[in-house]
C-alpha positions, 0 to 999 in steps of 0.5 A, a space after each residue: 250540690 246543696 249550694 247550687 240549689 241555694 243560689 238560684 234562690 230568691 234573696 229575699 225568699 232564702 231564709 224562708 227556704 232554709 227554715 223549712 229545710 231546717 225545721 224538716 230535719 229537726 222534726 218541728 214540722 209535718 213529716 210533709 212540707 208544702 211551700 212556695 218560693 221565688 227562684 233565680 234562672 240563669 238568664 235572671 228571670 225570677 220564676 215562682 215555684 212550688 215545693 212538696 217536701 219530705 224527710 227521708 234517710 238516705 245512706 243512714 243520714 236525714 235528707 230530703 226528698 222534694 218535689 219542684 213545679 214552676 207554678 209562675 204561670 198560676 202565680 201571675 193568673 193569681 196576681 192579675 185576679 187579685 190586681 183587677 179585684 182590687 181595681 174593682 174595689 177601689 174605683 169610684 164608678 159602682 161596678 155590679 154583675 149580674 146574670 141573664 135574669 139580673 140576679 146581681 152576682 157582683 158589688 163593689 163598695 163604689 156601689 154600696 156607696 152610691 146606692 146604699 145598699 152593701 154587698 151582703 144585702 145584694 149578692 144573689 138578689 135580683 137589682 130591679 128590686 133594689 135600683 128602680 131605673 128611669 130613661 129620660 132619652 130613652 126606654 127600657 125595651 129600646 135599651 134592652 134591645 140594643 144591648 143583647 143586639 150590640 152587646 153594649 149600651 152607654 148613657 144617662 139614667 135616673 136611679 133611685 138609692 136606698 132613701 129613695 132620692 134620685 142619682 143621675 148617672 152616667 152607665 156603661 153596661 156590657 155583656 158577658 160571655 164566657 169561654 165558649 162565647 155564650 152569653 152568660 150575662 152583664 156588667 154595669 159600670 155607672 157613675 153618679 154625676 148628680 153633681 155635675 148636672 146640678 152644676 150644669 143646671 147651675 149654668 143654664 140657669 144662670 145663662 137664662 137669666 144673663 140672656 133675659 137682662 141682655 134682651 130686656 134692657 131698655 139700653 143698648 148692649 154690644 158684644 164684640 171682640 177685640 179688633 171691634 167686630 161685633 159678635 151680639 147686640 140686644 133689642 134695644 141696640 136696633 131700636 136705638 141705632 135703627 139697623 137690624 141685628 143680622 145688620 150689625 152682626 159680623 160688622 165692625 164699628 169703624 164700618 158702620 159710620 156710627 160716630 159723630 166727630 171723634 166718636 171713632 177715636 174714643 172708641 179706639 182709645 177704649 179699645 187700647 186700654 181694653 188690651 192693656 187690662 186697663 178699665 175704659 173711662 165711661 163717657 158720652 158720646 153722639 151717634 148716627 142713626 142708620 137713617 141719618 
């Protein structure tokens, strides 16, 4: 009966289903109709199906003859392509396939974006004419070798965009193969990490400088932690105290015998309101040589 098909119909897909029936019978459609629609089974899955549908008489009266494919499989093959696409196009790190010869296949709009070159432009060209590529840990042969050896290759590359500037990036390239498990070519996942080197670069600048003042000055610096463990100590502190750095060290102040009178517990009255966030008074205080 009619109402039977009607309520394995998706709610939401009902009325469409009932338009295409509806236009069938008063003739505003193709004799042919063709369309797809979500169905409710008994165990309450939802299924995708495909309907070839035509007017007929039968016993004197329009009726319709249809055809009913559970295409859900398809659908889902449909839905994960068109997921996995618009993964590719959302993305930050530029995604570009190409085959055996380089000729670029793929390119998403991170790629456009970071190299500077759209997709119109590179579709079918071979990427050494648009990205020139430098190995500062490595080179081109050893790289190549190890990607068709171990079907995979990751690390840090110059390249060069569309001005002609240079871009660090991070690259992860790996081949494909089709279903038979022929090689067929590669895919390249590159991240531009130009600001994280500049920030790297940054710090280390910034840490040679520190490191140069704590070496060059002509006053002692001690570095150590809380329990009064001594951690680092510049040039100044050797000549002034006359131990050794390897000397000092690892050692602890109260163990060194370097205060004079209560020179020890000045330092452990600064140790408190060291952690108590409090800011120790600066003071003078006299010290022992190591050689007395």
């Amino acid at each position: 009966a009619p109402w039977r098909v009607l309520r394995t119909i998706h709610p939401d897909d009902k009325e469409m289903v009932m338009d295409h029936a509806r236009n069938r019978q008063t003739g505003l459609q193709d004799d042919i109709n063709r369309y797809q629609y979500r169905a409710i089974k008994k165990n309450g899955d939802t299924i995708w199906l495909e309907v070839y549908a035509k007017q007929i008489t039968y016993r004197g009266k329009p009726a319709d003859l249809g055809t009913v494919i559970d295409i859900t499989d398809k659908k889902l093959a449909e839905e994960s392509v068109e997921y996995q696409a618009k993964l590719v196009e959302d993305v930050s790190d530029a995604i570009i396939s190409t085959d055996l010869d380089f000729n670029i296949i793929t390119w998403n709009k991170a790629a456009e974006s970071i190299y500077g070159w759209n997709e119109e432009e590179t579709i079918g060209e071979n990427i050494r004419d648009f990205i020139a590529i430098e190995y500062p840990d490595d080179n081109e042969e050893d790289v190549m070798q190890q990607l068709f050896e171990e079907g995979f290759w990751k690390g840090e590359v110059i390249q060069y965009n569309r001005d002609g500037l240079p871009i660090n990036i991070l690259s992860s390239v790996t081949l494909i193969e089709d279903i038979t498990g022929k090689t067929t070519g590669a895919v390249a996942m590159n991240r531009d990490i130009t600001e994280r080197k500049k920030a790297e670069e940054k710090i280390r600048e910034s840490e040679e400088k520190y490191r140069m003042l704590f070496n060059n000055a002509p006053f002692a610096i001690v570095l150590f932690n809380i329990d009064g463990y001594i951690l680092d100590c510049n040039k100044s502190t050797t000549l002034i105290t006359g131990y050794k750095k390897k000397e000092l060290i690892g050692n602890n102040f109260k163990d060194l015998n370097f205060y004079v009178d209560n020179g020890a517990s000045n330092l452990e009255e600064r140790q408190d309101k060291i952690e108590t966030g409090k800011i120790p008074i600066a003071r003078e205080i006299l010290l022992y040589r190591k050689d007395g």
